[in-house]
py3Dmol code that shows the C-alpha trace and the ligand (Angstrom):
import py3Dmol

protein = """\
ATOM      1  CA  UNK A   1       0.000   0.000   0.000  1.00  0.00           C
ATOM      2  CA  UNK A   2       1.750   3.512  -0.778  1.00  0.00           C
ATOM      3  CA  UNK A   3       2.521   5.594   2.278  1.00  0.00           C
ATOM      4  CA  UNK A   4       0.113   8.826   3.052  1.00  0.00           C
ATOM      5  CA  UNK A   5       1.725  11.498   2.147  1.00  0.00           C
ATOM      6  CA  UNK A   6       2.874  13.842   5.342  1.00  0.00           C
ATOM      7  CA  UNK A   7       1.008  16.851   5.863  1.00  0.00           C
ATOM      8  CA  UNK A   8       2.302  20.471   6.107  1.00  0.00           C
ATOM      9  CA  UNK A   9       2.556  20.030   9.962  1.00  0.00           C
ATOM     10  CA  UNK A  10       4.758  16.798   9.774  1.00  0.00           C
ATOM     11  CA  UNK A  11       7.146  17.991   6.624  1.00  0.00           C
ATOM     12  CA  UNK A  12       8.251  20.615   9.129  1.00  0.00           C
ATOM     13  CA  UNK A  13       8.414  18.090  12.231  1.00  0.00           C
ATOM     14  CA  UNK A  14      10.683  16.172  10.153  1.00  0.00           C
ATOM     15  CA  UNK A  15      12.727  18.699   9.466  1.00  0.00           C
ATOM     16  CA  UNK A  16      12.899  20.535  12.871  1.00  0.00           C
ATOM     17  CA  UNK A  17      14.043  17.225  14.471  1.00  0.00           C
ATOM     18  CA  UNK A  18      16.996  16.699  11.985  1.00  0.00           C
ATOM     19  CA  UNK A  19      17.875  20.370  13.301  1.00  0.00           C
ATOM     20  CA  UNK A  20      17.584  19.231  16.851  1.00  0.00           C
ATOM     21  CA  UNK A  21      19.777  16.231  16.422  1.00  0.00           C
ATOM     22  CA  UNK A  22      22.536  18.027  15.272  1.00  0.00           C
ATOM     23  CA  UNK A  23      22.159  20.790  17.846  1.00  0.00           C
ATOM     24  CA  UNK A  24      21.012  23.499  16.022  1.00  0.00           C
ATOM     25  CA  UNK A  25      18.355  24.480  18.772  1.00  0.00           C
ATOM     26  CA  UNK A  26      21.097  25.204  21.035  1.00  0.00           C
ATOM     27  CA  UNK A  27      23.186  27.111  18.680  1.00  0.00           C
ATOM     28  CA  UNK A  28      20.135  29.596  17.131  1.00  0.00           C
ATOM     29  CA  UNK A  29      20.675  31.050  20.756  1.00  0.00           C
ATOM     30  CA  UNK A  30      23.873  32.879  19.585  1.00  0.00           C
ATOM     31  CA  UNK A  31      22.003  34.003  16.508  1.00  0.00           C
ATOM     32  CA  UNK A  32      19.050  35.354  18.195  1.00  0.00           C
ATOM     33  CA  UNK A  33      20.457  36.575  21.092  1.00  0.00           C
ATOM     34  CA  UNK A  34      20.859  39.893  20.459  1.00  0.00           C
ATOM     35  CA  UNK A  35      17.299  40.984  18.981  1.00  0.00           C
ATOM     36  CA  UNK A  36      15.236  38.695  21.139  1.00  0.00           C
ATOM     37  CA  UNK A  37      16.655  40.697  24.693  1.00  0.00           C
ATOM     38  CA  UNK A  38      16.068  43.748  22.546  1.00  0.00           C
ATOM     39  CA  UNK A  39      12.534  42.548  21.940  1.00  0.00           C
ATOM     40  CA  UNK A  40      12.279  41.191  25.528  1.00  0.00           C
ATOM     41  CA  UNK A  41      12.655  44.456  27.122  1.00  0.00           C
ATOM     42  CA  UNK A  42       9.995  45.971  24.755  1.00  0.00           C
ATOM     43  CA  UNK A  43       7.306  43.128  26.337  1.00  0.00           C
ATOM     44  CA  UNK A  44       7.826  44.534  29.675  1.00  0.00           C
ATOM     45  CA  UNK A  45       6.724  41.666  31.425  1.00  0.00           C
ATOM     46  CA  UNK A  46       5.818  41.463  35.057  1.00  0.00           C
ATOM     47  CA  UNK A  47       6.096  38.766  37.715  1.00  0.00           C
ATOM     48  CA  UNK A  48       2.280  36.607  37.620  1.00  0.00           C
ATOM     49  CA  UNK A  49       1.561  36.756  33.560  1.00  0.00           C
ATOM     50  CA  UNK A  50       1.237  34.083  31.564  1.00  0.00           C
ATOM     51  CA  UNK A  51       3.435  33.487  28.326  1.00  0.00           C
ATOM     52  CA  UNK A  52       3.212  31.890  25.456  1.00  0.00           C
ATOM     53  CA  UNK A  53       6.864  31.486  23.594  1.00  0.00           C
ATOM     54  CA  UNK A  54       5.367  29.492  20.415  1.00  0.00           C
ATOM     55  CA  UNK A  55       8.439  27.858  18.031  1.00  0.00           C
ATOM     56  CA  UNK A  56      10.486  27.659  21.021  1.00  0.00           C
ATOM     57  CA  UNK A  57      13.124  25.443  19.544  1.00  0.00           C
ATOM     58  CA  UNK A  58      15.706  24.330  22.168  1.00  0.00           C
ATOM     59  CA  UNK A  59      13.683  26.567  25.399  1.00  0.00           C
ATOM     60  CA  UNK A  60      16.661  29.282  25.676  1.00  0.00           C
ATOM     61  CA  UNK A  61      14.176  32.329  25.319  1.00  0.00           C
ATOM     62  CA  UNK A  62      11.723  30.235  27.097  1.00  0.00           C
ATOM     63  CA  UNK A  63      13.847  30.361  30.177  1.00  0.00           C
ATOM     64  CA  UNK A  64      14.820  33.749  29.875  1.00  0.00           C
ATOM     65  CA  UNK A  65      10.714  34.572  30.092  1.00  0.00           C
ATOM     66  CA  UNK A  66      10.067  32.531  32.756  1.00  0.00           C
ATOM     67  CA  UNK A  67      12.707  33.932  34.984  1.00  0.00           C
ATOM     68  CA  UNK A  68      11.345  37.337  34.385  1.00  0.00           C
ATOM     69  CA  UNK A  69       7.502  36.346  35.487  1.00  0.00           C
ATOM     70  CA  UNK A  70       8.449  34.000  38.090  1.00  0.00           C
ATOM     71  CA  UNK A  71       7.656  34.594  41.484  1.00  0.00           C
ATOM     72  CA  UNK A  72       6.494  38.215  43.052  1.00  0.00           C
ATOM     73  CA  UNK A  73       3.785  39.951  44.349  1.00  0.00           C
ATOM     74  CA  UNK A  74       1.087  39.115  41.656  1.00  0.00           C
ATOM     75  CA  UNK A  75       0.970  35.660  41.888  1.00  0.00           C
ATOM     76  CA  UNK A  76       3.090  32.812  40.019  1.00  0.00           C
ATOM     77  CA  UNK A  77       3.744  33.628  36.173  1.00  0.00           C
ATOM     78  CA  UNK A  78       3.852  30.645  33.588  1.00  0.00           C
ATOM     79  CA  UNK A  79       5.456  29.990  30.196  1.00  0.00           C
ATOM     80  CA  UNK A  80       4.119  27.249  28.182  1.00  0.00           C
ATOM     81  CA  UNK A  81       7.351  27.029  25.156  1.00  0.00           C
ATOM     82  CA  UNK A  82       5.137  25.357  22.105  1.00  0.00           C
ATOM     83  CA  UNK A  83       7.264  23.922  19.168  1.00  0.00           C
ATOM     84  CA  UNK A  84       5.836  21.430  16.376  1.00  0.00           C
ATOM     85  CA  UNK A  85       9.148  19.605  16.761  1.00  0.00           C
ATOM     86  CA  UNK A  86       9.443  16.653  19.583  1.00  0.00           C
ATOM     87  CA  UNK A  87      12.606  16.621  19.600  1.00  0.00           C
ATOM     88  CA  UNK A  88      12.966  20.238  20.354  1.00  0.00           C
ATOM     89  CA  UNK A  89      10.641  19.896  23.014  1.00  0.00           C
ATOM     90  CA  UNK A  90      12.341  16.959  24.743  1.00  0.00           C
ATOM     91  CA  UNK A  91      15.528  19.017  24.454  1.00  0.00           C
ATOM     92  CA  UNK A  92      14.144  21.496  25.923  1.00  0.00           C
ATOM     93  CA  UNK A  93      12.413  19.902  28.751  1.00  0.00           C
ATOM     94  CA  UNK A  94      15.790  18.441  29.732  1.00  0.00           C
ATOM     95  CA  UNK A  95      17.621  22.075  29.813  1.00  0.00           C
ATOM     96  CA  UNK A  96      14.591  23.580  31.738  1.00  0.00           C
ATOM     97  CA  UNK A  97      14.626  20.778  34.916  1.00  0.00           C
ATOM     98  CA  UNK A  98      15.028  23.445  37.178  1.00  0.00           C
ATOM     99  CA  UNK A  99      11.929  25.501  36.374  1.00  0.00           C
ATOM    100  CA  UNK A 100       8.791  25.012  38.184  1.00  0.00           C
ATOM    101  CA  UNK A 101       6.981  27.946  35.689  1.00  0.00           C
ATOM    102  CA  UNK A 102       7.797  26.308  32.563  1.00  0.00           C
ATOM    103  CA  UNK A 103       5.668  23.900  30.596  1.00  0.00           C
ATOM    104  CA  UNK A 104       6.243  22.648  27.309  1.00  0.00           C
ATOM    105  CA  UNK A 105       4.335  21.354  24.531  1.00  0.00           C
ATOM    106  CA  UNK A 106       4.602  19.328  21.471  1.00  0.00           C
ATOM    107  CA  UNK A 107       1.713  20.889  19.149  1.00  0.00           C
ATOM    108  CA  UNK A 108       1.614  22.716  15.981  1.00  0.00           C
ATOM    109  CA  UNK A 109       0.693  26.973  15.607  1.00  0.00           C
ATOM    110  CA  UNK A 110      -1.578  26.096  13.330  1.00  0.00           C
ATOM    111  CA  UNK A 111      -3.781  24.161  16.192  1.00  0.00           C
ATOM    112  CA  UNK A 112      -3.118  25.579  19.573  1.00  0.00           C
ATOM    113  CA  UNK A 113      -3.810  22.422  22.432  1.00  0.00           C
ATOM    114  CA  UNK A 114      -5.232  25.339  24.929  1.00  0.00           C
ATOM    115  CA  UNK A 115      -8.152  27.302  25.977  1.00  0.00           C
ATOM    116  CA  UNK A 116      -9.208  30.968  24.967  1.00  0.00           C
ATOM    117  CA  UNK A 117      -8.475  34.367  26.541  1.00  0.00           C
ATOM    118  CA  UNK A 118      -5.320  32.412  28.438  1.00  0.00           C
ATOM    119  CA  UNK A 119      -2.014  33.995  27.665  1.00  0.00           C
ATOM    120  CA  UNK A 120      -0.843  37.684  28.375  1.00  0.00           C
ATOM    121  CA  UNK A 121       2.302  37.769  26.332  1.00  0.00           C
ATOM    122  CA  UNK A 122       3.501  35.738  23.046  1.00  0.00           C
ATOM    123  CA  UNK A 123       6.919  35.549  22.083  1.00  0.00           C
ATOM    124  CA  UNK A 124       7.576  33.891  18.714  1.00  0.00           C
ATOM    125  CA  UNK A 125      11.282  33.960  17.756  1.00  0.00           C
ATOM    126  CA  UNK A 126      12.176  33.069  14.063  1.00  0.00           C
ATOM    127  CA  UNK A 127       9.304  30.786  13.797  1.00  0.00           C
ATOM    128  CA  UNK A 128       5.923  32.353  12.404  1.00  0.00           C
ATOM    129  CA  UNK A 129       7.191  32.371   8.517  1.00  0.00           C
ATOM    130  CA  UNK A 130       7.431  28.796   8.251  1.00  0.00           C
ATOM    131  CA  UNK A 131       3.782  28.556   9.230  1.00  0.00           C
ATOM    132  CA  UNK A 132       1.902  27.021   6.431  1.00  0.00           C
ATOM    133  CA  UNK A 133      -1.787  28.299   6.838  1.00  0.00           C
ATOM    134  CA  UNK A 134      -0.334  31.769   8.364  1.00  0.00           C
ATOM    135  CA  UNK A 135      -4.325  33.123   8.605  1.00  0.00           C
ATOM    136  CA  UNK A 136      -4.757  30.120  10.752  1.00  0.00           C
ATOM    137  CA  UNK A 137      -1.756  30.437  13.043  1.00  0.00           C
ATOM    138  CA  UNK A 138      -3.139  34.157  13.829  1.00  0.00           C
ATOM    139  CA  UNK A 139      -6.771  33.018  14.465  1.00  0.00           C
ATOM    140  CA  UNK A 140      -5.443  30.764  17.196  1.00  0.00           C
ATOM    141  CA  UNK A 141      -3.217  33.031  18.803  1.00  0.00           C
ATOM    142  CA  UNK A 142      -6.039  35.704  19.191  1.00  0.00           C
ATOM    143  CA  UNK A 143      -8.355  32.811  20.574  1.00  0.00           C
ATOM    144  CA  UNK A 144      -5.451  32.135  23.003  1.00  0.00           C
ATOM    145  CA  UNK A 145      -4.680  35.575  23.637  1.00  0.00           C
ATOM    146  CA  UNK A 146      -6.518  37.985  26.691  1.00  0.00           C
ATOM    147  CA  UNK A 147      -8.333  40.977  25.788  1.00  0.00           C
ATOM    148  CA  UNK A 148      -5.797  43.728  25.930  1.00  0.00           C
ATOM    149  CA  UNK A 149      -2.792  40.475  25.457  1.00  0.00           C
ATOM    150  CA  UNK A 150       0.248  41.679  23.628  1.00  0.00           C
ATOM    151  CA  UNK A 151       1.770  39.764  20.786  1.00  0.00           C
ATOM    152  CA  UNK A 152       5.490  39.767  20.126  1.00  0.00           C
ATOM    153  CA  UNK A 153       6.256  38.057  16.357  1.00  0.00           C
ATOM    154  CA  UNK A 154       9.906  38.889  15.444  1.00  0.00           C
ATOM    155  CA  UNK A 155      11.356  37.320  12.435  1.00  0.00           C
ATOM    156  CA  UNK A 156      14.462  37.501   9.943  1.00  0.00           C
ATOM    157  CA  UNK A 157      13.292  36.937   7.206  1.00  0.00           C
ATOM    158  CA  UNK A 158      11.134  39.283   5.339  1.00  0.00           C
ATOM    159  CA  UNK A 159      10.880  40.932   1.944  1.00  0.00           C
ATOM    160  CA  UNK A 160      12.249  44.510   2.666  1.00  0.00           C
ATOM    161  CA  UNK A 161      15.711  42.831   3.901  1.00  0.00           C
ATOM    162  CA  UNK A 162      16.872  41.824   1.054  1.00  0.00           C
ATOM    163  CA  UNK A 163      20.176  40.160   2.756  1.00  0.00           C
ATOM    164  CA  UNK A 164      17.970  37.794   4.166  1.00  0.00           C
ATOM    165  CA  UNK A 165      16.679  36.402   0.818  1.00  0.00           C
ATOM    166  CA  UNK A 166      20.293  35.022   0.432  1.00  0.00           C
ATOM    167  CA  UNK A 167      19.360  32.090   2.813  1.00  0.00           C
ATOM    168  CA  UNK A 168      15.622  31.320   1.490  1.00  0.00           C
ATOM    169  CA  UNK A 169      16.512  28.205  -1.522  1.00  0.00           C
ATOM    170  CA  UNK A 170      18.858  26.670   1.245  1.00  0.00           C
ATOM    171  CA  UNK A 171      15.880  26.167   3.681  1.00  0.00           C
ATOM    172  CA  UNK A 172      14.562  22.436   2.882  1.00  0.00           C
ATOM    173  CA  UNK A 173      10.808  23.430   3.745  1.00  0.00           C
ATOM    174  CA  UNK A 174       9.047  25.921   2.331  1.00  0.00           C
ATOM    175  CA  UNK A 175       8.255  29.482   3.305  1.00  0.00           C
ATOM    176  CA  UNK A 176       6.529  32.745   3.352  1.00  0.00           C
ATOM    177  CA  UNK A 177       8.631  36.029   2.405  1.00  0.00           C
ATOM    178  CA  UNK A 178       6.215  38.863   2.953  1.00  0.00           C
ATOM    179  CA  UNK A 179       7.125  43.120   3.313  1.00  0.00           C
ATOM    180  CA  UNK A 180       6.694  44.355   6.532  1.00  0.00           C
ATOM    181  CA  UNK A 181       3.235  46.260   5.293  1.00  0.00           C
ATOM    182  CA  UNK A 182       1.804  42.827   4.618  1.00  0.00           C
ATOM    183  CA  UNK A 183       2.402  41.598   7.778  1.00  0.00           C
ATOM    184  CA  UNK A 184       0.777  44.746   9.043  1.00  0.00           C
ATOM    185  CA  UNK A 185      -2.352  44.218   6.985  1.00  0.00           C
ATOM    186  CA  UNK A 186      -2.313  40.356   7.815  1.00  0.00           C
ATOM    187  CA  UNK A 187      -2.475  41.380  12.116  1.00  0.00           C
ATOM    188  CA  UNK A 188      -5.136  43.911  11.086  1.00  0.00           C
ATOM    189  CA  UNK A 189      -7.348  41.966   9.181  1.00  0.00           C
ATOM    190  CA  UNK A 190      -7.205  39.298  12.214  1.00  0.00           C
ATOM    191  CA  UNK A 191      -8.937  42.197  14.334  1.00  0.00           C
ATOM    192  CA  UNK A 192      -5.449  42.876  16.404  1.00  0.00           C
ATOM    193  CA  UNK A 193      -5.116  46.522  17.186  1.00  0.00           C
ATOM    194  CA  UNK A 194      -2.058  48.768  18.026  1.00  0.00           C
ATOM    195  CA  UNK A 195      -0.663  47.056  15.369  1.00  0.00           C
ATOM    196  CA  UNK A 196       3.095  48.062  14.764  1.00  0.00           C
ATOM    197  CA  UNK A 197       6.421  47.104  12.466  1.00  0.00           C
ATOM    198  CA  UNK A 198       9.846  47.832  14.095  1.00  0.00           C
ATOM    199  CA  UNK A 199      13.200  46.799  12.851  1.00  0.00           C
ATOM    200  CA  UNK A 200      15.568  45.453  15.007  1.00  0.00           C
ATOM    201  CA  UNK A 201      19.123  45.462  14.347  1.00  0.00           C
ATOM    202  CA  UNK A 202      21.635  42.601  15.982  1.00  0.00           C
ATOM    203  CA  UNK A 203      24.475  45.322  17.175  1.00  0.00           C
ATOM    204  CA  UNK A 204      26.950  42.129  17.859  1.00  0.00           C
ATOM    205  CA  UNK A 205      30.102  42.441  15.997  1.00  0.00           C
ATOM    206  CA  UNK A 206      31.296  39.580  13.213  1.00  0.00           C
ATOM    207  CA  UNK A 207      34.952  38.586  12.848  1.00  0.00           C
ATOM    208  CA  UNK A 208      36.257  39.158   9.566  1.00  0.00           C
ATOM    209  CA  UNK A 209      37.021  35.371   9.585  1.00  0.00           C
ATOM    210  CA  UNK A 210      33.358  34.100  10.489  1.00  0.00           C
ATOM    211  CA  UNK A 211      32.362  31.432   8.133  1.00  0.00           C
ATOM    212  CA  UNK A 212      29.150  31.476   7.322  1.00  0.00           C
ATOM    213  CA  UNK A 213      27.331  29.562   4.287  1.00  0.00           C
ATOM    214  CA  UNK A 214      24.316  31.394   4.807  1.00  0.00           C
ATOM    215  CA  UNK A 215      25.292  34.910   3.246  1.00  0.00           C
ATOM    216  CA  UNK A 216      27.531  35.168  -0.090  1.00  0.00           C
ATOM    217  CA  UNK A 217      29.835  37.312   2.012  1.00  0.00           C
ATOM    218  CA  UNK A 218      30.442  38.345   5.382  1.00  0.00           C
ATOM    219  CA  UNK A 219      29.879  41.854   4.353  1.00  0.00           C
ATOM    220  CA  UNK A 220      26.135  40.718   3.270  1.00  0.00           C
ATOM    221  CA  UNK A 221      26.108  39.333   6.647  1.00  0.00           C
ATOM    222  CA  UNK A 222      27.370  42.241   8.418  1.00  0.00           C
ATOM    223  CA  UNK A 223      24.530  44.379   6.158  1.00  0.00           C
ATOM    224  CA  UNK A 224      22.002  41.740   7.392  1.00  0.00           C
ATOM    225  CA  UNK A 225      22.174  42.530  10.861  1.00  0.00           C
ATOM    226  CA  UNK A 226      22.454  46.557  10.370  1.00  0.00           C
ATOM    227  CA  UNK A 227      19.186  46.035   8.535  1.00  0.00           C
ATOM    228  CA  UNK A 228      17.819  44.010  11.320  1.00  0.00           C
ATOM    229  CA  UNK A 229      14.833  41.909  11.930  1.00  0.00           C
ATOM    230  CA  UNK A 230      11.366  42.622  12.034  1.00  0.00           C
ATOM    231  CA  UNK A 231       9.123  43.143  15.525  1.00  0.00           C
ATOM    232  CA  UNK A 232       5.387  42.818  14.776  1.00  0.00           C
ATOM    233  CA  UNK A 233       3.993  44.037  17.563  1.00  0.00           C
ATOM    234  CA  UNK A 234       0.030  44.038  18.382  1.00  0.00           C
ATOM    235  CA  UNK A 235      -3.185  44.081  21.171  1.00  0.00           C
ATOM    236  CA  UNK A 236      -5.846  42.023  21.300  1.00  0.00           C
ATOM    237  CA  UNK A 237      -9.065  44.106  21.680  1.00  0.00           C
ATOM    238  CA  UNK A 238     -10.795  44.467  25.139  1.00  0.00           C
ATOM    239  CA  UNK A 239     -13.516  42.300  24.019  1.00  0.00           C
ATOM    240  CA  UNK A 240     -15.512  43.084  27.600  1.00  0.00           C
ATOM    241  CA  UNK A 241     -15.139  46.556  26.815  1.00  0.00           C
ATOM    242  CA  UNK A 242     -17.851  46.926  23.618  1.00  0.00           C
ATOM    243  CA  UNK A 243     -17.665  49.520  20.889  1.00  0.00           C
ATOM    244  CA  UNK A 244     -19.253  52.399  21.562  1.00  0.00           C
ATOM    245  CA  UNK A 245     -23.401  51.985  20.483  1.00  0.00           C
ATOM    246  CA  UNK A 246     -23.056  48.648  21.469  1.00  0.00           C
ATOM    247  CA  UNK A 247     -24.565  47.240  24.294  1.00  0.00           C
ATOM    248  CA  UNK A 248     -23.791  43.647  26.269  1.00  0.00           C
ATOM    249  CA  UNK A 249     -26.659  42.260  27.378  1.00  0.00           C
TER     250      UNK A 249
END
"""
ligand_1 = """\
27
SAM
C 14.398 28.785 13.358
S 13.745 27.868 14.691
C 13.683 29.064 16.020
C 13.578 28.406 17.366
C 13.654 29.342 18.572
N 12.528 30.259 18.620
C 14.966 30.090 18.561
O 14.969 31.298 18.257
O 15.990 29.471 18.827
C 12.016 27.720 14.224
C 11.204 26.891 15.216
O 9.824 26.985 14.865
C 9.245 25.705 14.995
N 8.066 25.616 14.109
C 8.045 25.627 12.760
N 6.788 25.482 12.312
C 5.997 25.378 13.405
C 4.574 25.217 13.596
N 3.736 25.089 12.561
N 4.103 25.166 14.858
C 4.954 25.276 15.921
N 6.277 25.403 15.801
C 6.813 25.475 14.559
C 10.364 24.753 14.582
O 10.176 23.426 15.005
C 11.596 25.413 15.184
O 11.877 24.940 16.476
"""
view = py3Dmol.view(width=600, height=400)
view.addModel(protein, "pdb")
view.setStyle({"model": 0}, {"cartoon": {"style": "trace"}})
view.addModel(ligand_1, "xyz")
view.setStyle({"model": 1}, {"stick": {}})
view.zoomTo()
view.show()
């Protein structure tokens, strides 16, 4: 009988687990480093929320979350890292055995195993292009979201950097390569409000010996980082709050 083909969710499983087995979850940290603090500090997160960090990969930003909303005066905040790779998860799990505010699932963006109006904060980290059904991905996170939540999507690749194009036929799945304005429209036709486009840049310096395969040059790669990534930032409405003429009965 011929084998059933793997879906868009499994293609990328695959192919997130070969990266796991030959440690590149670990290594993205040094990669991503730079403009994930820098995006960090714009979530000003306080101890008690809840956070989502969905594509976690190997739990590195996870951790650096959950030691932020940890313990304090507002209660006991939780991360729940999400990643559609296992393997990322079970590496993850293992670097994160001394967290009691850490949970991670196996589960894909596209299908979010947990209930509405839930998480205060998301932090996706060089994960939300390789989303197949992108529309779908958003619907979840604003079921997932609380009124007034604040989502945090910062990615690397996107269409007004054109440095990062150098690295899209090398990527074994494929992906979406939008502008910064069509994100914007995308978050805003999903009903998110304060809906914003920032570029980060990764200030940390590169040798002139770095090898990299990614860029044709280490000058490319140098331009790469000056141009930065992009930080979608958004609100979920206050759905308990209706629009003015409206009424809740
Ligand atoms: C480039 S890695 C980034 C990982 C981590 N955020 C970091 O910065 O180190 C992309 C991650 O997104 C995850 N991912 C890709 N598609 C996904 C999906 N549909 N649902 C959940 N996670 C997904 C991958 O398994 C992978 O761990």
């Amino acid at each position: 009988m011929p084998e059933k083909p793997l879906s868009a969710d499994e293609k990328l499983q695959q192919e997130f687990n070969r990266w796991a087995a030959e440690g590149r979850g670990e290594e993205m940290e040094r990669h991503h480093l730079d403009i994930t603090e820098k995006t960090i500090r714009l979530m000003n997160l306080r101890p008690g929320e809840r956070v989502l960090d969905l594509g976690c990969g190997s739990g590195w930003a996870t951790r650096l979350l959950a030691r932020l909303v940890g313990d304090g005066p507002e209660g006991f905040g939780q991360v729940v890292g999400l990643d559609v790779s296992d393997e990322m998860v079970r590496r993850a799990r293992e670097a994160s055995k001394d967290f009691e505010n850490i949970l991670y699932v196996w589960g894909s963006a596209q299908q979010l195993p947990w209930e509405e109006n839930f998480f205060d904060k998301v932090l996706s980290v060089e994960s939300f292009y390789y989303y197949p059904d992108q529309d779908r991905a958003l619907m979840e996170l604003f079921r997932v979201m609380a009124p007034r939540g604040r989502l945090f999507i910062l990615i690397n690749l996107y269409s007004d950097n054109k440095y990062s194009l150098q690295w899209v036929d090398k990527l074994k799945v494929p992906v979406h390569v939008r502008s910064a304005a069509e994100y914007v429209e995308l978050l805003k036709k999903h009903a998110f409000e304060n809906v914003e486009a920032r570029r980060i840049p990764d200030d940390t310096p590169t040798p002139d010996n770095y090898p990299t395969q990614s860029f044709r040059s280490v000058d490319d790669l140098r331009a790469f980082k000056r141009e930065g990534g992009l930080l979608l930032m958004a609100s979920k409405p206050d759905l308990r709050t209706p629009a003015p003429g409206y009424t809740i009965y």
